[in-house]
N, C-alpha and C positions, 0 to 999 in steps of 0.2 A: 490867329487861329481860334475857330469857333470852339466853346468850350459845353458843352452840357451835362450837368453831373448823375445824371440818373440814368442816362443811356449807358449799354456794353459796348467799348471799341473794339475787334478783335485782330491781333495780326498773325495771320500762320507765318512757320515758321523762323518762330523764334531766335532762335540761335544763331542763326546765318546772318551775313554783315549786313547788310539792307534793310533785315528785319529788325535787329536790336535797335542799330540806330533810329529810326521811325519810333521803336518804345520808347526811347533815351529822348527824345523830341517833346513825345506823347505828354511823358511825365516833366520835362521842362514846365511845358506848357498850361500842365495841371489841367487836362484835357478832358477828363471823365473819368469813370471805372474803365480799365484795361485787362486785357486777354491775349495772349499769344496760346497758341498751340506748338508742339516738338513733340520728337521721336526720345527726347531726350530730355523729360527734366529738370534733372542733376544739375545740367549746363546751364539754366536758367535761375539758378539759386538767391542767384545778387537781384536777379530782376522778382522774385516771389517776396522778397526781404525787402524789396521797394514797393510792394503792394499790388502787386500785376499777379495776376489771376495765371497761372502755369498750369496748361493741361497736356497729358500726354494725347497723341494721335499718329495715327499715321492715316498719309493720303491711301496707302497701298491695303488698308487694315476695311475693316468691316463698315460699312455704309453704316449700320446703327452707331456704332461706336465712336466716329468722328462726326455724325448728325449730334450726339451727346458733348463731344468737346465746343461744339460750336454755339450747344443751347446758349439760350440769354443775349447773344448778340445781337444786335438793330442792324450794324455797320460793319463790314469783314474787308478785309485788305489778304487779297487772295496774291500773295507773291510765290511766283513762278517755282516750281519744285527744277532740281539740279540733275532729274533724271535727264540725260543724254546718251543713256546707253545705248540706246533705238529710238529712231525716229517712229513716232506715234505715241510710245510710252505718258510722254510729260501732260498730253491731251488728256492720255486717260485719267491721270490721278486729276487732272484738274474738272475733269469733268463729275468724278466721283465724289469732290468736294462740293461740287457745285450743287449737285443733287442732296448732300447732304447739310448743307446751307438753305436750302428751300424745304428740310425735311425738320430743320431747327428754327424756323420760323425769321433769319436773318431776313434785314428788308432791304438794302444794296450792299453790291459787294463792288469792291473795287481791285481793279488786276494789272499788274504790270507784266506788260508785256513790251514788245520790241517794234523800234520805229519801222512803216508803211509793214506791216507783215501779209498784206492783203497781195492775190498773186497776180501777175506772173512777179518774182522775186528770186535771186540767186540764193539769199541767206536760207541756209539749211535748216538751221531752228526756226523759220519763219512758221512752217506751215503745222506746227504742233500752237503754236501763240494765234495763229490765224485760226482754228480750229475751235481754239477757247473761246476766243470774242464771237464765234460764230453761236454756240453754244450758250454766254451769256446773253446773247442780245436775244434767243430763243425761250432764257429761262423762266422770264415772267418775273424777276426779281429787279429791281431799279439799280442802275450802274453807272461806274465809270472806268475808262480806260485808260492807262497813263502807258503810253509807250515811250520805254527809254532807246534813248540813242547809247549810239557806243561808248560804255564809259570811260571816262579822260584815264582812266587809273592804268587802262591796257596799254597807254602808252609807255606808260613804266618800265614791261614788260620788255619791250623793243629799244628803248631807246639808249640803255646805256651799251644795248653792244651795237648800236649802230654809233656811238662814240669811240667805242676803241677801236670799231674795225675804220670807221671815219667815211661809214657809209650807209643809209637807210634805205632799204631794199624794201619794195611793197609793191600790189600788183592793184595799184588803186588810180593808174594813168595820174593824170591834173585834177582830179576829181578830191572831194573832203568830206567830212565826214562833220556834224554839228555835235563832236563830242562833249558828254557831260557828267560832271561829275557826280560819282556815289551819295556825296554828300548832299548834292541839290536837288537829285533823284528821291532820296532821303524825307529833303524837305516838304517835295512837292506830296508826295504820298501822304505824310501827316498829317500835311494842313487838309489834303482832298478827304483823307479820311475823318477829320474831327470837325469838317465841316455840315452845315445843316442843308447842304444843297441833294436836290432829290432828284433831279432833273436828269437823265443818261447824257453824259458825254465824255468825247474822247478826248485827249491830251496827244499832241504830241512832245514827249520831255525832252528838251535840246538845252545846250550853251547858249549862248551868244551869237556864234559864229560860225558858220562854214568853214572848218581846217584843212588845209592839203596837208601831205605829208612832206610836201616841197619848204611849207611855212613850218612843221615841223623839225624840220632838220635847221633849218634856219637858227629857229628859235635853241632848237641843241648847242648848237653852235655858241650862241652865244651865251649860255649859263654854264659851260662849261669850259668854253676859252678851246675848245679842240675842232676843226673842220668838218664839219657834217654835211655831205653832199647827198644829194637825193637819185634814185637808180629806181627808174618805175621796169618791173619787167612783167614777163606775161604769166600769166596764173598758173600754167603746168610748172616755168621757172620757180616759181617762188612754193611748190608745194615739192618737186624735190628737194629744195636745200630746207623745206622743216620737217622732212622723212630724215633727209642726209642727218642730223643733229639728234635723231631720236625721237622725234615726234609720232604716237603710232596714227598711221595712214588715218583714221575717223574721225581725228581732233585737225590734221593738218587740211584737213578737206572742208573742216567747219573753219578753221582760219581763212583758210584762201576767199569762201564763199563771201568772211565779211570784204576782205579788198574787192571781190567783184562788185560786191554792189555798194559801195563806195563809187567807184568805176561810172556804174549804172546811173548813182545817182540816188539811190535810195536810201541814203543816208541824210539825208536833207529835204527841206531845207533848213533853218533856224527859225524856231517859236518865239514869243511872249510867254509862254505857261508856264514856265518856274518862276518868272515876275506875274503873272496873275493869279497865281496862286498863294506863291508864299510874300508878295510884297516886297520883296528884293530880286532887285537879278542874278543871274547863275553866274558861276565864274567861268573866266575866260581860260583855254585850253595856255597862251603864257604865264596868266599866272598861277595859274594850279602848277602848273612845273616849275616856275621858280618857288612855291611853295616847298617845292622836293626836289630843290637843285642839288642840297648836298646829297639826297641819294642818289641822285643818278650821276654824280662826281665816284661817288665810292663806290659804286657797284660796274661802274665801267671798267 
């Protein structure tokens, strides 16, 4: 990891797991002077206490007033805000940053966004991350793109009650998905961020591997000692039984969308760029879960 100490790194926000971890890297690595932005501070206490530069902003707040959190930065690692309440929303605040990154004199910005978002595409958050890279590649400011793939950690999510029920329901046909984890996600952003490259381009961030959910249940199976069979059904199936459970209808309709285009294919294929970036390979979706086999024993 390239180190320069008289450049600002900056990473919005802060507080969120993607983000901290990339500071937690940053300062590993003894990286430069560092900068996060938050809505919040407070929460960043331990990181201000490590020497990281803590500004408040919001994306949502006044164009001067986050082009001022951003002053002094060379280098901006623009990660993705968690607005999902409306499709279009998450565009806006990013594009409002982005205007305020070009109004603070920042000179690439770097944005993680989500694997193939360019359309036609079933994923639902596509076309808000497709909209930004559309925007940046407009802005006159030098980039890069890191699209993550789906990260291994959702399998978590799923898998222990597809152990107790001794069935993994997905509407993802034979089709996989190059899941990767937070942690290598993580990496690759640091290194891309406190690197000295100036050049635009785009990443796609993957595993290792192309996963089925076939190979996942397999693999359940076996860290767990219980039968886990795999049940592909069709996409209307699998978004009533996540209404049936509680799910309200806008979250069960962004789930569904990622099985579709797993399905489709657009989940893949599998890269080199978490090993050409950080100089080791990502891990593999077995063994990040036996990494977390006892949780998913005890939460089954």
């Amino acid at each position: 990891m390239a180190t320069t100490p008289d450049r600002l790194l900056l990473v919005t926000g802060g507080s969120g797991h993607l983000a901290r971890r990339v500071i937690e890297l940053l300062l590993e690595a003894k990286a430069g002077p560092l900068a996060t932005t938050t809505r919040n501070p407070a929460k960043l206490a331990d990181m201000a206490a490590k020497g990281v530069r803590v500004r408040r902003a919001s994306f949502d707040g006044r164009i001067e007033a986050l082009a001022e959190a951003f002053e002094g930065a060379e280098r901006l690692l623009l990660i993705s805000t968690d607005a999902l309440d409306r499709v279009g929303r998450r565009a806006e605040q990013h594009l409002r940053a982005l205007d305020a990154a070009k109004r603070a004199g920042v000179k690439h910005v770097l944005y993680t966004s989500v694997a193939h978002p360019e359309p036609p595409t079933p994923l639902l958050l596509a076309a808000d991350h497709w909209a930004t890279e559309q925007a940046i590649a407009k802005s006159g400011l030098g980039w890069t793109l890191l699209r993550n793939n789906l990260y291994a950690e959702f399998l978590l999510q799923i898998i222990p009650q597809a152990v107790a029920r001794g069935q993994l329901v997905a509407a993802a046909a034979e089709a996989g998905a190059a899941f990767v984890t937070r942690e290598d996600c993580a990496r690759a952003a640091a290194a891309a961020l406190a690197s000295n490259e100036t050049a635009n381009r785009t990443f796609e961030i993957t595993g290792p591997a192309v996963v089925t959910f076939r190979e996942v249940a397999k693999v359940a199976s076996e860290l767990t000692g219980r039968v886990v069979t795999y049940t592909p059904v069709e996409p209307a199936v699998l978004r009533s039984g996540l209404v049936g459970t509680g799910i309200p209808e806008p979250i069960a309709d962004l789930l569904v969308s990622f099985h579709v285009a797993i399905a489709q294919g657009k989940l893949g294929p599998a890269t080199p760029a978490v090993q050409q970036l950080t100089g080791r390979a990502p891990t593999s979706v077995a063994d990040f879960l036996t990494q977390q086999r006892s949780l998913l024993v005890a939460k089954a």
